[in-house]
C-alpha positions in Angstrom: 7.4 -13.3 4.4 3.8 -14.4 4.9 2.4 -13.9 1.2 -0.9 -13.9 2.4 -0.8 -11.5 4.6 2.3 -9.5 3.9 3.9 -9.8 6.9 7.7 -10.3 7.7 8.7 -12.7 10.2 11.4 -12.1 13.4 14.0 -14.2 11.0 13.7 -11.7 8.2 16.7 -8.7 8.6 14.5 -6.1 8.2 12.3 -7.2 11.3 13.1 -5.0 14.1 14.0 -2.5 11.5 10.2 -2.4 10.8 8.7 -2.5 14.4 11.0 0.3 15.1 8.9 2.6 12.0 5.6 1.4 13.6 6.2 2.5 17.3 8.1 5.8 15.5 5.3 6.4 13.2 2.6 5.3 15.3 -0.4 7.8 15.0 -4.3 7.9 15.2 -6.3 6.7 11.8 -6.8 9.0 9.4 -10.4 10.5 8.7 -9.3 10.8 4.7 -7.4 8.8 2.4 -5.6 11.8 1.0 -6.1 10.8 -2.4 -9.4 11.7 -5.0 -12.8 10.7 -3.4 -14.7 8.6 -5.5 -12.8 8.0 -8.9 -9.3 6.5 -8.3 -10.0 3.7 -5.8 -11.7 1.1 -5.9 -15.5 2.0 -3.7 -15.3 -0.6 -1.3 -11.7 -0.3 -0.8 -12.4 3.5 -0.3 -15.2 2.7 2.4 -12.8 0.1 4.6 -9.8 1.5 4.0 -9.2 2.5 7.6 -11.1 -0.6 9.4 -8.1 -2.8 9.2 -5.5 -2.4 12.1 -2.5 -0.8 10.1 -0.4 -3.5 10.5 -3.3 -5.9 9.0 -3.7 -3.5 5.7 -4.3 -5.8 3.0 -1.5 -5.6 0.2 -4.4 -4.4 -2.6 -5.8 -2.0 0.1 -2.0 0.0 -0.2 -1.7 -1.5 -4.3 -5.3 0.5 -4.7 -4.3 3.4 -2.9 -0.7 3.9 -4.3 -2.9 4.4 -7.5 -4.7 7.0 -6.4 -4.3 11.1 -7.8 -3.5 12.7 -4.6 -3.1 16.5 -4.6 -0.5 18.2 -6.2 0.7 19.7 -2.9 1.1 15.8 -2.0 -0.4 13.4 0.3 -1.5 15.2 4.0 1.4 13.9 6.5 -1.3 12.7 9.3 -2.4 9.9 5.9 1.8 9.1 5.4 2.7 8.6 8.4 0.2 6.3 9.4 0.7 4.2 6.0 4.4 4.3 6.0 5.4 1.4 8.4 3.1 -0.9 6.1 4.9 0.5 3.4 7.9 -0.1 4.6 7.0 -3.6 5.7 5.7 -4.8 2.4 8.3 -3.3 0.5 11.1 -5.0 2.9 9.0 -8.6 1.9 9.6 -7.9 -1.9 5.9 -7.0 -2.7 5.4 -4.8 -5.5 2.6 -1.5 -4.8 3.1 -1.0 -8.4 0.9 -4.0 -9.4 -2.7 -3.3 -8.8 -4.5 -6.4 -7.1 -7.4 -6.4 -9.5 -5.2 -7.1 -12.8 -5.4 -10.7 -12.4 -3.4 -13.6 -14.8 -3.1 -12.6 -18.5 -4.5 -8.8 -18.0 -1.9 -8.1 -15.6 0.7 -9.5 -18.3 -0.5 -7.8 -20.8 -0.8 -4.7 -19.3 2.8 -4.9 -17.9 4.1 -5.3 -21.2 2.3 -2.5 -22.5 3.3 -0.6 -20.6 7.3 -1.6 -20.1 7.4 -1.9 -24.1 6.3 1.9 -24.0 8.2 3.2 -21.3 11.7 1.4 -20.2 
């Protein structure tokens, strides 16, 4: 996997696995990020989320989002759909949405350990 883009390479196993969920789940960009406006995501994130072709979403575009309070009656299908081969993708390269992208060297320990000392 390409760590600075996210992308999987033809050698990886999950390859065609992956190109298949893009042509299957291929649909037009959202107008709506299907989580709150304004609060959970990061503003400039929020403004270019959908700019990016899907398959060139950054990894802390998806972290940022994954973060986001969506309704309770979940995430609207036409925003899913269109995110879920990127999912998909990054998850088959190992990347973690769980991590946010702007908790950076000792925050990001710290707060991992906060957290797993809490909850696991």
């Amino acid at each position: 996997m390409d760590k600075a883009t996210g992308k999987i390479g033809p050698d990886h196993p999950f390859f065609e696995l992956i190109e298949e969920a893009y042509r299957v789940f291929e649909s037009p960009k959202p107008t709506e990020t299907g989580v709150c406006v304004k609060c959970c995501m990061d503003g400039k994130i929020e403004a270019d989320f959908f700019t990016p072709p899907i398959r060139d979403m950054p990894l802390h575009y998806i972290q940022d989002w994954y973060h986001g309070a969506y309704d309770p009656e979940g995430v609207p299908k036409a925003v899913w759909e269109y995110l879920l081969p990127r999912i998909l993708e990054l998850l088959a390269g190992g990347e973690d949405l769980w991590i946010t992208a702007f908790w950076e060297g000792d925050l990001r320990t710290e707060a991992f350990n906060f957290y797993t000392s809490r909850v696991v």
